[in-house]
N, C-alpha and C positions, 0 to 999 in steps of 0.2 A: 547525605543527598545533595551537600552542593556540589554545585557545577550539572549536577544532572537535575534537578527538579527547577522547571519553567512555568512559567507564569500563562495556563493555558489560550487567556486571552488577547495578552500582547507582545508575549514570548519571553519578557523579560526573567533571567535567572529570579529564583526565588533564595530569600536572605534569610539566615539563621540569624534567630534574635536569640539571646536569655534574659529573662526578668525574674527576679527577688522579687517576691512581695510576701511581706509577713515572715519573715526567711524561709521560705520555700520556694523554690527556683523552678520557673516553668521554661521550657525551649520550647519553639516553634519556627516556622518562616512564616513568608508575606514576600507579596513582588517586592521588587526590588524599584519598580520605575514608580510604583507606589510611596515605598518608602522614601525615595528621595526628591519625588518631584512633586508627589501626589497627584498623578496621574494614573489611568487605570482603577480598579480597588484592589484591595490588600491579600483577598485572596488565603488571609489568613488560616492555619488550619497544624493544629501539635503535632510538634516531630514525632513521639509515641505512634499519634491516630496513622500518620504520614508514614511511617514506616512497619509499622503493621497490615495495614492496605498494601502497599507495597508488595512485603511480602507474599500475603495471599493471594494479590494478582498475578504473582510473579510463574507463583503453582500452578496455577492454570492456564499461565498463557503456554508455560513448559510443555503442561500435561498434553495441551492441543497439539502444540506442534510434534511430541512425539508421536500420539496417535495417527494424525496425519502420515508423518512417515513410516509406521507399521501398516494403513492401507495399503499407501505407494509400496511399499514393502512386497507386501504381501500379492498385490495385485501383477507386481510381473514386469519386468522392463517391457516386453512386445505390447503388452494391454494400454500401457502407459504412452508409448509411443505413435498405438493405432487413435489414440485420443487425440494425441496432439497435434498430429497430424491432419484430423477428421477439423477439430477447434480452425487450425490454419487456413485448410482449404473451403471453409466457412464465411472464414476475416476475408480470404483474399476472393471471395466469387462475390461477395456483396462489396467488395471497391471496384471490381471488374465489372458489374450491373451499373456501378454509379460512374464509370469511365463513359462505356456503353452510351448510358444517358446522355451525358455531355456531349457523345461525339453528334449523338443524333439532334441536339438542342441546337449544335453548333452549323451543322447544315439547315436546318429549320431559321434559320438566324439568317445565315447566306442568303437562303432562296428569298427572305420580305427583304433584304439589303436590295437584292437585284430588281425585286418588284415593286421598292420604292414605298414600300410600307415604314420600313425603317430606315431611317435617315444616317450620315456617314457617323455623324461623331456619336448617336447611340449604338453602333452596331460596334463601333470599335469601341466603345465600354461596355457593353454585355460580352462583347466577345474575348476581354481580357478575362472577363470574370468566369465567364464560363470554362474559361484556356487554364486559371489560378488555380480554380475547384478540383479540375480536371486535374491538374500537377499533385495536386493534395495528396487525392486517390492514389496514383500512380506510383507517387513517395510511400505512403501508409502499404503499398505489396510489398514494396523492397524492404520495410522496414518489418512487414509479419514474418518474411522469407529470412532475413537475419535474425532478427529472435528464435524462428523456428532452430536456426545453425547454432545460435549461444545455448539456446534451450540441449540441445540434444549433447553436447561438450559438457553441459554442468550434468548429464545426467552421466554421462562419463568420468568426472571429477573426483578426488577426493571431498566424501563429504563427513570428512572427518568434525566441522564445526560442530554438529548438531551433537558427538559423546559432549562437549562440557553442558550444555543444557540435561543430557540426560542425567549425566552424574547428578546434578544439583536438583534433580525431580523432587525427591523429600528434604529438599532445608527447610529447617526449622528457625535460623537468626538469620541475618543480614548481615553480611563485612561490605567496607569498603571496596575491598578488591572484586568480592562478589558482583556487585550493581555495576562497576566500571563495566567489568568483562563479558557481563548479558543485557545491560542495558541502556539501552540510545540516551534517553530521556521518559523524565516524567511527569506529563503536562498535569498542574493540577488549576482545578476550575471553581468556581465559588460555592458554597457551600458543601466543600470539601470531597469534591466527585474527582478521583483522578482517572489517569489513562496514562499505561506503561507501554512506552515503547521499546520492543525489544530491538539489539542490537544488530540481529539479522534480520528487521521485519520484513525487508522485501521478499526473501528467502521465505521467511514464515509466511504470511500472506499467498506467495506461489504456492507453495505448498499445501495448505487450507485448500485453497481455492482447486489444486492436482486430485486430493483427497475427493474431495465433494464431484467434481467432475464421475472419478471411478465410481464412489457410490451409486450415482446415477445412473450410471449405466448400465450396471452390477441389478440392479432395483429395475429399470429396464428391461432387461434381457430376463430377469426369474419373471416379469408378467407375458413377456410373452412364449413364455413355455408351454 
């Protein structure tokens, strides 16, 4: 686990130790910014317990993402795409409502400048602000509009990544080379709670998240029969 288990709280790599006592040898880590600076706490927690956790989170973070992609799977590229589509045109009518707003704020603004309710140097800082806001929105369409474009190319892509997580669905040990190639990191937190991150989580997470969408709607559409 080193190089990949972090110190959940202040990120610091976590340190393999060994200790003899009584000649029987225990291994464990503990942060590292702890052990040298005494900063943080130790976060201490057995390699054993630590890579046993490991593993069985590992099973089901797998397990999820494969199911996820037998939904998406099964649900249909057109169903997949009518969703995401529907998701988009959602993001971009509610920054379209909030542009809207601003233009109208921004005339409402004009007209007390002109009537002398509002004076020059507050109408020209509500009116930057109102102009910034405004730009936000404006960026946030262009930005749902090119996601929607990367989105629809990965749906086109090889998504060859997700056979090595399936292969590895029933391991039983742990190798080195295993945890490099599936796993980001592995934040662990004091009394011994971890959280594995996997090496595609952005991937995993879209996908969870593509999953649950389809269900919904799937769940939707059988109530209103």
């Amino acid at each position: 686990m080193s190089g990949i288990a972090v110190c959940a709280d202040c990120g610091a790599l976590m340190t393999r130790k060994v200790s003899t006592v009584s000649g029987k040898k225990y291994i464990y880590y503990l942060c590292s910014n702890h052990k040298k600076f005494k900063r943080c706490t130790s976060h201490r927690i057995r390699e054993d317990v630590l890579e046993e956790t490991v593993l069985s989170t590992l099973k089901e973070l797998i397990g999820q993402l494969l199911d996820a992609d037998e939904v998406i799977r099964q649900a249909g590229e057109m169903q997949n795409r009518r969703i995401d589509i529907q998701k988009m045109e959602e993001r971009i009518q509610a920054n379209e409502e909030e542009i809207n707003r601003y233009n109208r704020m921004l005339v409402s603004l004009y007209e007390d400048y002109k009537e002398g309710i509002v004076d020059k140097k507050d109408f020209q800082l509500i009116k930057e602000n109102f102009e910034q806001k405004k730009t936000i929105a404006e960026q946030a369409i262009r930005n749902i509009e090119k996601e929607a474009e990367t989105a629809a190319q990965e749906r086109d892509s090889d998504r060859s990544w997700i056979e090595e997580y399936r292969e590895n669905r029933n391991i039983s040990t742990l190798t080195r080379s295993l945890v490099v190639n599936l796993i980001r990191e592995v934040r662990v937190h004091e009394k011994g709670n971890l959280e594995v991150v996997l090496d595609c989580d952005d991937k995993f997470h879209s996908m969870l998240e593509q999953a649950a969408r389809i269900k919904e709607v799937e769940r939707t559409e059988r109530m209103a029969v």
